[in-house]
NUROBA-798279 format. One record per residue (C-alpha): x, y, z; residue in three letters; residue number from 1. Coordinates in steps of 0.05 Angstrom, whole numbers, plus 32768, in hexadecimal, padded with zeros to 4 digits. Each point is the difference from the previous one (the first is absolute). Layout:
<pts>
PT     u     v     w  resn  resi
PT     X     Y     Z   ALA   NUM
...
</pts>
This chain:
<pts>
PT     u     v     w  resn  resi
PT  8518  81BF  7D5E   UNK     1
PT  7FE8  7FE8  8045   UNK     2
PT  7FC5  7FDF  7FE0   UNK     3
PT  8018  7FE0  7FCA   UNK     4
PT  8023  7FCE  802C   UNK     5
PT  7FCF  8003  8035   UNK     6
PT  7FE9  7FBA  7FFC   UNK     7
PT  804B  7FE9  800C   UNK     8
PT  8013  8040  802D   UNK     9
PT  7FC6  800F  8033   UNK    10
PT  8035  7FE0  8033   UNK    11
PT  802A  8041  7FF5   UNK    12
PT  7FC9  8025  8027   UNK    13
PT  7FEE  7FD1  802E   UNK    14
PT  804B  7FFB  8015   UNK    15
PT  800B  8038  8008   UNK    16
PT  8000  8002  8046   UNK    17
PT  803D  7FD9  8004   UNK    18
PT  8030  8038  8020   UNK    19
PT  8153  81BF  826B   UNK    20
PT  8014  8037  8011   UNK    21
PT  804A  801A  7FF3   UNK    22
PT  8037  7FE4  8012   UNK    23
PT  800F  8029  8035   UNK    24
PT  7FBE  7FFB  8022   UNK    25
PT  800A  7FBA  7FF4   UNK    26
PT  803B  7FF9  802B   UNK    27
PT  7FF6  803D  802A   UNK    28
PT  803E  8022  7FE1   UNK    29
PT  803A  8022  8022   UNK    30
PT  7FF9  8006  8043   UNK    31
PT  7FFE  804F  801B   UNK    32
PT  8041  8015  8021   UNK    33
PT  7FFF  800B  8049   UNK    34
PT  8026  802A  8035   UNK    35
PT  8029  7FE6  8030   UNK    36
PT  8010  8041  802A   UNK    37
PT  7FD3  8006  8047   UNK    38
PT  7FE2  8043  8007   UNK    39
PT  7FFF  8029  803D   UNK    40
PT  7FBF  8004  8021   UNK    41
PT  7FE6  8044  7FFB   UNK    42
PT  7FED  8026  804B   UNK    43
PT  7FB9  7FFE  8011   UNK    44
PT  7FDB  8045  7FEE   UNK    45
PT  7FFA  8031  803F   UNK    46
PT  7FBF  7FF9  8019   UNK    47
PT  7FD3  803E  802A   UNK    48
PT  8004  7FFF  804A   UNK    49
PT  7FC6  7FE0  8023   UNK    50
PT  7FDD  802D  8037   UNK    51
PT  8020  7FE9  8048   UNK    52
PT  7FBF  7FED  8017   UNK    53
PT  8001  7FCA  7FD0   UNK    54
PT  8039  7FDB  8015   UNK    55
PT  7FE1  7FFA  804C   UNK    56
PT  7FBE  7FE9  7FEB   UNK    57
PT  7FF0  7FB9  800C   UNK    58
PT  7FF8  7FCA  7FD6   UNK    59
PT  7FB6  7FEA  8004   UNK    60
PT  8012  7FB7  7FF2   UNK    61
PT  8032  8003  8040   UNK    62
PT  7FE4  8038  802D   UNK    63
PT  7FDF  7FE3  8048   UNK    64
PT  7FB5  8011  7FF9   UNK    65
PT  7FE6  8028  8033   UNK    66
PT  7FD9  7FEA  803E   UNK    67
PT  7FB7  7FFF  7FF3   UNK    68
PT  8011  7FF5  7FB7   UNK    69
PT  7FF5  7FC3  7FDD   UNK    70
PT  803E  7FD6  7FDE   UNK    71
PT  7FF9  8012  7FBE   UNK    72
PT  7FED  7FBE  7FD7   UNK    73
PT  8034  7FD2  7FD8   UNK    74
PT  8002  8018  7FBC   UNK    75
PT  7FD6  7FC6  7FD5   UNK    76
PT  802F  7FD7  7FCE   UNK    77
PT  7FF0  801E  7FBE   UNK    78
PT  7FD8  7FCA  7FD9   UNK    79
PT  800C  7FF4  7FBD   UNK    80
PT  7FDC  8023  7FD2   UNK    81
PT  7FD8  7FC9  7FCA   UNK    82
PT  800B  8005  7FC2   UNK    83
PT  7FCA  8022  7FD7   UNK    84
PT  7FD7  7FC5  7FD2   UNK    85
PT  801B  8004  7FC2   UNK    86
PT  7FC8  8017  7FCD   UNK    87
PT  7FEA  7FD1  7FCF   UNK    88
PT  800F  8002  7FB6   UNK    89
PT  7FCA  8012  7FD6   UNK    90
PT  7FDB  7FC7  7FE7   UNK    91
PT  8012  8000  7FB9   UNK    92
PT  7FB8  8004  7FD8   UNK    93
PT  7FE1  7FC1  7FE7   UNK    94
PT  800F  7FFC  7FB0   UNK    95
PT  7FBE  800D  7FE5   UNK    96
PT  7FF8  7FC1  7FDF   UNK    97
PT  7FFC  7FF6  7FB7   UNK    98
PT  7FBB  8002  7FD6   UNK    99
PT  7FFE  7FDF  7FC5   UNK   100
PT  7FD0  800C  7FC6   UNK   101
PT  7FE1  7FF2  7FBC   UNK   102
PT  8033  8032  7FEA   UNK   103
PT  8003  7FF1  7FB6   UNK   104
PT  7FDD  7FCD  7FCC   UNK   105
PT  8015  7FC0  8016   UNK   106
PT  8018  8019  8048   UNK   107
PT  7FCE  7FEA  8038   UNK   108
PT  8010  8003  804B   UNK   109
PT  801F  7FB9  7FFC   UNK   110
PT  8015  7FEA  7FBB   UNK   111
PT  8025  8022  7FB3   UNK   112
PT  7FE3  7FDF  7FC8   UNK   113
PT  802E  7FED  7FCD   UNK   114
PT  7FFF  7FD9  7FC0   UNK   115
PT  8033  7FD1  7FF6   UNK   116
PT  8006  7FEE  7FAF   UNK   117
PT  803C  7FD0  7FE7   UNK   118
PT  800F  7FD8  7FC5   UNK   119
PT  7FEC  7FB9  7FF7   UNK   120
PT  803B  7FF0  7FC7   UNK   121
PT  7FE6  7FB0  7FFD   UNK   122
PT  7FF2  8009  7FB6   UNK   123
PT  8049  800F  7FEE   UNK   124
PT  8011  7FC2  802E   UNK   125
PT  8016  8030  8037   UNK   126
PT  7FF6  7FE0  8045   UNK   127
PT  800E  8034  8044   UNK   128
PT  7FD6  7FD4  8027   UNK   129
PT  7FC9  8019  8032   UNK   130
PT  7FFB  8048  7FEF   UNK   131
PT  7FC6  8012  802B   UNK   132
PT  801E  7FDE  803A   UNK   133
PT  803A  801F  7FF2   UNK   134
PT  7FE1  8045  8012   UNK   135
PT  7FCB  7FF0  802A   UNK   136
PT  8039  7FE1  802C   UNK   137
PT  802C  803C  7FF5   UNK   138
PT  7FC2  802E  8013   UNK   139
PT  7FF2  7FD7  8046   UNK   140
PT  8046  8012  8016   UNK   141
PT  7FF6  8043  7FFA   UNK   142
PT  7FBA  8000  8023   UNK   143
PT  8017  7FD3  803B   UNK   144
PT  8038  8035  8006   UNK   145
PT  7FC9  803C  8004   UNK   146
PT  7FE9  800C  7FBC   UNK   147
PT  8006  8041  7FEB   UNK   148
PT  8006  8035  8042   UNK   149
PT  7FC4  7FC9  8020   UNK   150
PT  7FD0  7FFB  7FC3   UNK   151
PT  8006  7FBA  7FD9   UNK   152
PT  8012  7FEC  7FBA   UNK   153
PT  7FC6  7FEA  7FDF   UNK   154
PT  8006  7FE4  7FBC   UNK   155
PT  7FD2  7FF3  7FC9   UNK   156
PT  8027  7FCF  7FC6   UNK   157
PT  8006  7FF5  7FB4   UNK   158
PT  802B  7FE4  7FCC   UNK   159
PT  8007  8005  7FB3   UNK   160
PT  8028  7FF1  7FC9   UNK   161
PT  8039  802D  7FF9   UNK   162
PT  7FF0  8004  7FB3   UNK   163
PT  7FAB  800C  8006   UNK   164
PT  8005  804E  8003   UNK   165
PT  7FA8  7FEA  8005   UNK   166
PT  8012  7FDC  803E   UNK   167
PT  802B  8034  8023   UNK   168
PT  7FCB  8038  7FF8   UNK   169
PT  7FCB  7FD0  801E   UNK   170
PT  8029  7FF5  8038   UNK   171
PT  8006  804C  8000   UNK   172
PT  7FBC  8012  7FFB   UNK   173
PT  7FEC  7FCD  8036   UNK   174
PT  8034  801F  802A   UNK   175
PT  7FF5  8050  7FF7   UNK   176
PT  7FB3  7FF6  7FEF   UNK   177
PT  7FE8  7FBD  802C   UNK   178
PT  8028  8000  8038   UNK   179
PT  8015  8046  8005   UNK   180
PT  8047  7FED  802B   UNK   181
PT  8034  8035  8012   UNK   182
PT  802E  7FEE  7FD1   UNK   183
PT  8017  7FC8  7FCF   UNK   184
PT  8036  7FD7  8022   UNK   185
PT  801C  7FCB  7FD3   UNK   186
PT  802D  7FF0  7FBB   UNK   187
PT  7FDE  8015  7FBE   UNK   188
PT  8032  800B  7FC5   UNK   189
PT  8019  802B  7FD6   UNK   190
PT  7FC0  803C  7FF3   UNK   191
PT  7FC9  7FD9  801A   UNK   192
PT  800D  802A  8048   UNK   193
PT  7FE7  803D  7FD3   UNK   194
PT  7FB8  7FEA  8006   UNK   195
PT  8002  8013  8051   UNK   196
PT  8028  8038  8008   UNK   197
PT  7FF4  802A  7FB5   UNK   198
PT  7FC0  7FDD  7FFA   UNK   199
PT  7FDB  8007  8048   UNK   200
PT  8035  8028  8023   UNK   201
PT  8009  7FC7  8030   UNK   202
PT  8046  7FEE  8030   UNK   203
PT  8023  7FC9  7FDE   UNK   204
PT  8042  7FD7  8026   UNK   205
PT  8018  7FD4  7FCA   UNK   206
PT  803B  7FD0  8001   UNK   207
PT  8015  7FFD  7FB7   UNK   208
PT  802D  8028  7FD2   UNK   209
PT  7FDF  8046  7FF0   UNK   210
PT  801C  8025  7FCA   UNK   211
PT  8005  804D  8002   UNK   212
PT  7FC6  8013  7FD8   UNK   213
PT  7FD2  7FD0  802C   UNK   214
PT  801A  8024  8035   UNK   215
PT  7FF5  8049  7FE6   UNK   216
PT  7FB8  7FF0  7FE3   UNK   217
PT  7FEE  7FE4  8040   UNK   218
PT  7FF9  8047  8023   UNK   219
PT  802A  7FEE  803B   UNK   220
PT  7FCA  7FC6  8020   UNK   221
PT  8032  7FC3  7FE6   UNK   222
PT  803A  7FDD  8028   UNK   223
PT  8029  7FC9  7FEA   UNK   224
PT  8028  7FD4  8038   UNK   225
PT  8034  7FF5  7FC4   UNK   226
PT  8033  8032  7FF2   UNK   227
PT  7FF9  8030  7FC3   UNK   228
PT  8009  7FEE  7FB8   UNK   229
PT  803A  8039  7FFC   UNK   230
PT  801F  7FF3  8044   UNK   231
PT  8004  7FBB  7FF0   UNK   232
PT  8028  800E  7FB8   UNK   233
PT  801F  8040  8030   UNK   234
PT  801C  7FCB  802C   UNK   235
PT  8015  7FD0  7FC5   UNK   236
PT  802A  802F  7FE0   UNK   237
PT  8025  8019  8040   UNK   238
PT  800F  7FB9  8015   UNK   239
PT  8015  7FEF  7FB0   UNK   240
PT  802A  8044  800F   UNK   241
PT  801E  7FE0  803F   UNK   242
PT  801B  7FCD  7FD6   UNK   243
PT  8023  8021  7FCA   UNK   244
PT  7FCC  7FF7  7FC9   UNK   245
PT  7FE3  8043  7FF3   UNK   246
PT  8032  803A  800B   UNK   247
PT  8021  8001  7FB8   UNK   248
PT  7FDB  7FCB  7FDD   UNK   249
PT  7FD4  8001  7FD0   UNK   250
PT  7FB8  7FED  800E   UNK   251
PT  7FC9  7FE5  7FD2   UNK   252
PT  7FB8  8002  8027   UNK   253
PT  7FC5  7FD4  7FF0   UNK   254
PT  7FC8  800D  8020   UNK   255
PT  7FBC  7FD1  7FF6   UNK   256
PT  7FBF  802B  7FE1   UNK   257
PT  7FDF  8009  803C   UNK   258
PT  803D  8022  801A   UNK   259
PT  8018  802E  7FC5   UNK   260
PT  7FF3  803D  802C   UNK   261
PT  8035  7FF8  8029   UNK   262
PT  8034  7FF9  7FCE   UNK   263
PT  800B  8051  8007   UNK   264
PT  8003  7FF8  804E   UNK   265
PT  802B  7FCF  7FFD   UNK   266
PT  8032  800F  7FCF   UNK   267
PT  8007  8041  802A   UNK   268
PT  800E  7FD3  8031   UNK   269
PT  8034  7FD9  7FDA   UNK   270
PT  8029  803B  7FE9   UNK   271
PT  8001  8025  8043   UNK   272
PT  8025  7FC0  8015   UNK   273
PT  8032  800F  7FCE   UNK   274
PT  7FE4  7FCD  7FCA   UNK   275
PT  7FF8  8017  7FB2   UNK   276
PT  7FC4  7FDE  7FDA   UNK   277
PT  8006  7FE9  7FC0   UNK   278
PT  7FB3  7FF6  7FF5   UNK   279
PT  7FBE  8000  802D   UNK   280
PT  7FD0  7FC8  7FEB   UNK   281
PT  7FBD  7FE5  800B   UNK   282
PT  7FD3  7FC6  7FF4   UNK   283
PT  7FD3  8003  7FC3   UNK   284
PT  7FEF  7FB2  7FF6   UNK   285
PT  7FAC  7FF3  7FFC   UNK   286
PT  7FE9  7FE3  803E   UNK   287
PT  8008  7FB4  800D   UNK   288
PT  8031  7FFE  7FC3   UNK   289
PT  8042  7FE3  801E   UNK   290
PT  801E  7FF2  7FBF   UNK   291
PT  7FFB  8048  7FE8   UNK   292
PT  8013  8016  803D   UNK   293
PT  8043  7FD9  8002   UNK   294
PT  8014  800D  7FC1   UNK   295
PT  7FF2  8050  800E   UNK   296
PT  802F  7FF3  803B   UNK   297
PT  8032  7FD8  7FCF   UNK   298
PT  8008  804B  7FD8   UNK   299
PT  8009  801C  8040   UNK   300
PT  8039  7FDC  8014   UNK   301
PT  801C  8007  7FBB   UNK   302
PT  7FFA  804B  7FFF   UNK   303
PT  8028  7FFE  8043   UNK   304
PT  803B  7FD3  7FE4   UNK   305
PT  8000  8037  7FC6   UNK   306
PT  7FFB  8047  802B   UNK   307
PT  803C  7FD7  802B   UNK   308
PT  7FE3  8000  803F   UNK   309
PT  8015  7FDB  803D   UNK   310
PT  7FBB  7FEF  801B   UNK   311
PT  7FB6  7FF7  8001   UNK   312
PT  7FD9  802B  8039   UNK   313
PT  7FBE  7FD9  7FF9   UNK   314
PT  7FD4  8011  8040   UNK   315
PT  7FC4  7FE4  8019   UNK   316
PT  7FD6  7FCB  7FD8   UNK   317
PT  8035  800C  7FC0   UNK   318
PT  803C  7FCE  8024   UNK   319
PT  7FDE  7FCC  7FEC   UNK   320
PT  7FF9  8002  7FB3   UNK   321
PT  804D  802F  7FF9   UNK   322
PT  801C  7FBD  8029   UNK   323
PT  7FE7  7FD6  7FC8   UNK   324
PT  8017  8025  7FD1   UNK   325
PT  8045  8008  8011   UNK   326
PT  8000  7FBD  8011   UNK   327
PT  7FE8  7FE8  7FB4   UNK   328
PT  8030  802F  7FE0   UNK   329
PT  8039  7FE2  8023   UNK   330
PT  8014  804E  8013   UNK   331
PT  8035  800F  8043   UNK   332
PT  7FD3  8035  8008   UNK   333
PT  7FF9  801E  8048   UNK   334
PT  7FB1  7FF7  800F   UNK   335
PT  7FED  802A  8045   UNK   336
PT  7FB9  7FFA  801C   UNK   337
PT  7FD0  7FF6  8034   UNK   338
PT  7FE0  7FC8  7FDD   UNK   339
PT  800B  7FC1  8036   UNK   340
PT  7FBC  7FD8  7FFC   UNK   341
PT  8017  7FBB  7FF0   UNK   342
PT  7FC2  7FF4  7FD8   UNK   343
PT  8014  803D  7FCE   UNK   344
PT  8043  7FD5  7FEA   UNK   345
PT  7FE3  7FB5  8016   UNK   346
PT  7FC0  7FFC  7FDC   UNK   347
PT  801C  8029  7FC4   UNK   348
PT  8035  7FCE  7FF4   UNK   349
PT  8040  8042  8012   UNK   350
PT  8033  7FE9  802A   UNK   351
PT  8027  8037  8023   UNK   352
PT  8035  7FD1  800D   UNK   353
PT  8011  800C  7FBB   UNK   354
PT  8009  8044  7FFC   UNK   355
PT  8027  8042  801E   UNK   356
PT  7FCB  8011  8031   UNK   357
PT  7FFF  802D  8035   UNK   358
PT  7FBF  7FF9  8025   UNK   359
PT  7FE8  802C  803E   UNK   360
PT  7FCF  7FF6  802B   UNK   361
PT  7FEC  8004  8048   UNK   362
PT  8017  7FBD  802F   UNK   363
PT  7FD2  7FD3  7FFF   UNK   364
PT  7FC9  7FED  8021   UNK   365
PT  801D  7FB4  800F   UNK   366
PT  8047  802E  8013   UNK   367
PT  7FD2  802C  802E   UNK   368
PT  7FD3  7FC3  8024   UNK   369
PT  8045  7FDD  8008   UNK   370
PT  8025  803E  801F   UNK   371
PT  7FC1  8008  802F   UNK   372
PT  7FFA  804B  7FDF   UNK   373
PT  7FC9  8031  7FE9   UNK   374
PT  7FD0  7FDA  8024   UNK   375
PT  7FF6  7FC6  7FCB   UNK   376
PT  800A  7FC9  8035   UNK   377
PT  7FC3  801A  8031   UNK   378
PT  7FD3  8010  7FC4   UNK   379
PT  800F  7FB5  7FE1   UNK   380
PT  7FF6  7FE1  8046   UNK   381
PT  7FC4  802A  800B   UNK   382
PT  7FDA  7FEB  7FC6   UNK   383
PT  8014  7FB8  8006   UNK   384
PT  7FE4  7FFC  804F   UNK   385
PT  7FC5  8021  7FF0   UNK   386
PT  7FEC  7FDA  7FBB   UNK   387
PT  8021  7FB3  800F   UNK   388
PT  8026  800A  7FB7   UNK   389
PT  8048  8004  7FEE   UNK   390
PT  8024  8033  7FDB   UNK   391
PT  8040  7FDE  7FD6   UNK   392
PT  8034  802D  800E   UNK   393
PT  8035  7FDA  7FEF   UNK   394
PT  7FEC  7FCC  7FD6   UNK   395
PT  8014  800C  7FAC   UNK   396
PT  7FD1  8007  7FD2   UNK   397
PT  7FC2  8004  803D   UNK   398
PT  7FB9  7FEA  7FF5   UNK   399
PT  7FDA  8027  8016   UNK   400
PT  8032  803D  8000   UNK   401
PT  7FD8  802A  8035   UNK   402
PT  8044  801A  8022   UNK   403
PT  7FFB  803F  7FD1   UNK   404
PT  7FB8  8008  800F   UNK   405
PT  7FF9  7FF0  8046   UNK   406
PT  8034  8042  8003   UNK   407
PT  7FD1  8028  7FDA   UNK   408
PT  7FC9  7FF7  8029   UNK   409
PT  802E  8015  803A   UNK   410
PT  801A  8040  7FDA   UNK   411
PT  7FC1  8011  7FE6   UNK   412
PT  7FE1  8000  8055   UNK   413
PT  803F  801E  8017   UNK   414
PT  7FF9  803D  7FCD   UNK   415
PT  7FB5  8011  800F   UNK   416
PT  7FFC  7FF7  804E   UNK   417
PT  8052  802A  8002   UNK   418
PT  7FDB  8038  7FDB   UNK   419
PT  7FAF  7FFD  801F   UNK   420
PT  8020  7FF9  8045   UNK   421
PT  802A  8042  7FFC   UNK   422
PT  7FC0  8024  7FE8   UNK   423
PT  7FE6  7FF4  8049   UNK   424
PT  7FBE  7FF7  801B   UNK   425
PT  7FD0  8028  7FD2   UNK   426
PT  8010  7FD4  7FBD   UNK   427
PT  7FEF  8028  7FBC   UNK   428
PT  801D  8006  7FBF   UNK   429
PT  8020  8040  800D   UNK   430
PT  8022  7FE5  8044   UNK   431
PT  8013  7FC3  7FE0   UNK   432
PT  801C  8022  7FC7   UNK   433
PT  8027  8034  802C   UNK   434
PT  8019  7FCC  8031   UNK   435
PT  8026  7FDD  7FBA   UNK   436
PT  801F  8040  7FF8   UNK   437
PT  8024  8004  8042   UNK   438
PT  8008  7FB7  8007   UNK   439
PT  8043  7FFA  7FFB   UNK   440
PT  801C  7FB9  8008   UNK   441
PT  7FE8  7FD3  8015   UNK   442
PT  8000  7FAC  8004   UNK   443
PT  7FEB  7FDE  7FBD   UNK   444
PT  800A  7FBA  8002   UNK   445
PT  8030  7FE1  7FC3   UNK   446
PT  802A  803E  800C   UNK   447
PT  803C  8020  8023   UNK   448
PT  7FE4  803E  7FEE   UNK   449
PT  7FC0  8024  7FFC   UNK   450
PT  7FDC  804B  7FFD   UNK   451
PT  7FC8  802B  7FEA   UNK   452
PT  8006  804F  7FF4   UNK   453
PT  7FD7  803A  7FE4   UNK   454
PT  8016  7FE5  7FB0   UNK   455
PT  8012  7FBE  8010   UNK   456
PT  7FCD  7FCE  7FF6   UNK   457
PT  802D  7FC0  7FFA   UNK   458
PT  8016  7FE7  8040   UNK   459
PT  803A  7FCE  7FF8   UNK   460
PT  8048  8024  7FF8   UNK   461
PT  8023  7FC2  8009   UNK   462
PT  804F  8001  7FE1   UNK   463
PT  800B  7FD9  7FBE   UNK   464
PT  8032  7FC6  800B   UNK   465
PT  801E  7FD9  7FD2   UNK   466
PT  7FE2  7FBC  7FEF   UNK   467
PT  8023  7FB7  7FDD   UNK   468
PT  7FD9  7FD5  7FD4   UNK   469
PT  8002  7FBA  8027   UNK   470
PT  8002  7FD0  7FBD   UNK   471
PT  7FE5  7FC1  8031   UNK   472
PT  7FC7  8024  8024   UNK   473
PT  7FF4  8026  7FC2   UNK   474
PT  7FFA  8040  8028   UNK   475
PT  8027  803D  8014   UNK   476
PT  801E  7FFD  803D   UNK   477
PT  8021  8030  8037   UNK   478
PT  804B  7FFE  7FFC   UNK   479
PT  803B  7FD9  7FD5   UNK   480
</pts>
């Protein structure tokens, strides 16, 4: 169903990165109790009887010397003994000092080769501004900060249309094939990442939604700097939860076509929460059909009203189109998602306003450059200094709207040089791979929270909150 409304949609995507001791050691306890009676002092021990002759013989220091004798000599002052030189400490040994080599395709003594691909959206009349400079500027803070363990970004660029599936794999081939870089480093959608890692086995860092098959196909060689497709609808339905609307309700889910595979995940999900669903439903519509598509959703809603449910779970891309629905029908339906791009209501003529919605999502990324948090502030002012452009954060309805994307090409450098710099010195595939297994967490900017494990290839874990459609900024918005 993604496709179908591509043309109005593509936003969807490229928003997505919106966001002592004891006490009595302490106080040296009681103190011990102590007598107050004076002993007796005990008599000396008996000692043996000199010889007589000892108590006549003179003292030598007193006796008169003899005539003819000499006076014996004054006994010298006893000099003080100096002080033995205190022995050195052991040097400790010089570190030997680091070599680095050609260590891996890509990897010379100096630089990592990486391909940076993103979307140019200018056909669907999607402006996000200065994308290269976005990333260039994003990759010149990391090298003036060291690069990766001393060796240097270096990146080789490319664009495409996010629709040309011709134009991603020549941007792929020119990558893997031409340029041979490290890895691919950059924001391809949906299974257009296949063609490096199933395809030519290559390392791939993306920054957009991967769903779970992309993930498992890919062998292990793809990272996304967005959080999981089931996390995400994980964390939807435990903040729903938090808010009374799952735990004896019943639950219709829509899911769109390209998501249908999660509808068993997910209503596992649902009914370990303590939900019941009525019905588990997917998007069938032909792509770029929108009338078909809403009237599919239209049955949908009707089938809910019937089965007496209290609300629509519709996660990911499928907010968007159940919203309308509900919204056409008239219905008091609940409607929960995870679907807060304002273009997916705006340019599709929904308005949320208008309907029961409960919408999730992480704070953002205006609420996150305002609070100074997750690093959105330095990465904005970073790529402002070094390029002379402005990024509108808070201006409605922006032109260009390069906030979203200027964070992307921060995320997407973050994730790579967090993971190649714990692989150390002696870059590979294998190290880099092994490093992303212990990583840990780590800083991801546009995110409170962030980690990679052995399993877990999507790094942002960041908490589902709440979010308020904002009727005159047309926009949801952090808090009442």
């Amino acid at each position: 169903m993604r496709r179908w409304i591509l043309a109005l949609v593509l936003a969807l995507a490229l928003l997505a990165t919106a966001c002592g001791g004891d006490d009595d050691a302490e106080s040296g306890g009681d103190a011990p109790s102590v007598s107050t009676e004076v002993a007796e002092p005990e008599a000396p021990a008996a000692q043996d009887a000199e010889p007589a002759e000892a108590e006549t013989e003179a003292d030598p220091q007193t006796a008169e010397p003899e005539e003819g004798e000499p006076e014996p000599a004054e006994p010298e002052e006893a000099q003080p003994e100096e002080a033995a030189p205190e022995e050195a400490a052991p040097e400790e040994p010089e570190p030997e000092p680091v070599v680095l080599t050609a260590s891996f395709r890509g990897v010379t003594e100096t630089e990592i080769k990486i391909g940076v691909g993103f979307v140019d959206a200018t056909e669907f009349g999607i402006d996000s501004g200065d994308i290269e400079a976005q990333w260039k500027a994003a990759i010149d803070r990391a090298n003036d900060a060291g690069g990766v363990n001393g060796r240097l970004l270096a990146p080789v660029f490319a664009s495409y249309s996010p629709v040309d599936d011709a134009a991603i794999e020549a941007v792929c081939v020119q990558f893997t094939e031409d340029e041979e870089v490290f890895a691919f480093v950059g924001f391809v959608l949906w299974d257009g990442v296949l063609c490096y890692t199933e395809l030519y086995g290559f390392l791939a860092v993306n920054t957009a939604d991967m769903a779970p098959d992309v993930l498992e196909r890919s062998g292990g060689l793809l990272f996304t700097a967005q959080a999981g497709l089931i996390e995400k609808v994980s964390g939807l339905i435990n903040a729903a939860a938090a808010d009374g609307l799952i735990d004896g309700k019943k639950i219709q889910i829509q899911a769109a076509g390209d998501d249908q595979t999660l509808l068993g995940p997910v209503q596992e999900l649902v009914e370990a929460a303590g939900g019941i669903v009525t019905r588990a439903v997917h998007g069938t519509a032909p792509p770029g059909d929108l009338p078909a598509g809403e009237a599919e959703a239209g049955v949908w809603v009707e089938r809910a009203e019937a089965d007496g449910a209290d609300a629509i779970l519709a996660f990911n891309t499928a907010g968007y189109i159940a919203t309308g629905a509900v919204e056409r029908a008239g219905s008091d339906l609940v409607v929960i998602t995870d679907s807060i791009a304002r273009a997916g209501y705006v340019d599709l003529g929904y308005d949320p306003g208008k309907v029961n919605i409960y919408a999730y999502g992480v704070p953002t990324l205006q609420d996150l450059y305002n609070a100074g948090q997750a690093g959105v502030a330095e990465c904005v002012e970073n790529y402002e200094s070094r390029s002379g452009n402005v990024v509108n954060v808070n201006v409605p309805s922006p032109r260009p709207n390069n906030l979203p994307a200027t964070i992307r090409a921060c995320r997407g450098v973050d994730l790579f040089v967090a993971i190649a710099s714990a692989a150390g010195p002696v870059l590979t595939q294998d190290s880099f791979l092994e490093a992303a297994r212990g990583l840990g967490s780590f800083d991801l900017t546009g995110t409170t929270s962030a980690s990679l494990g052995d399993g877990k290839y999507s790094a942002d874990n960041a908490p589902l909150v709440r979010l308020f459609w904002d009727s005159e900024s047309s926009n949801f918005v952090s808090g009442n």
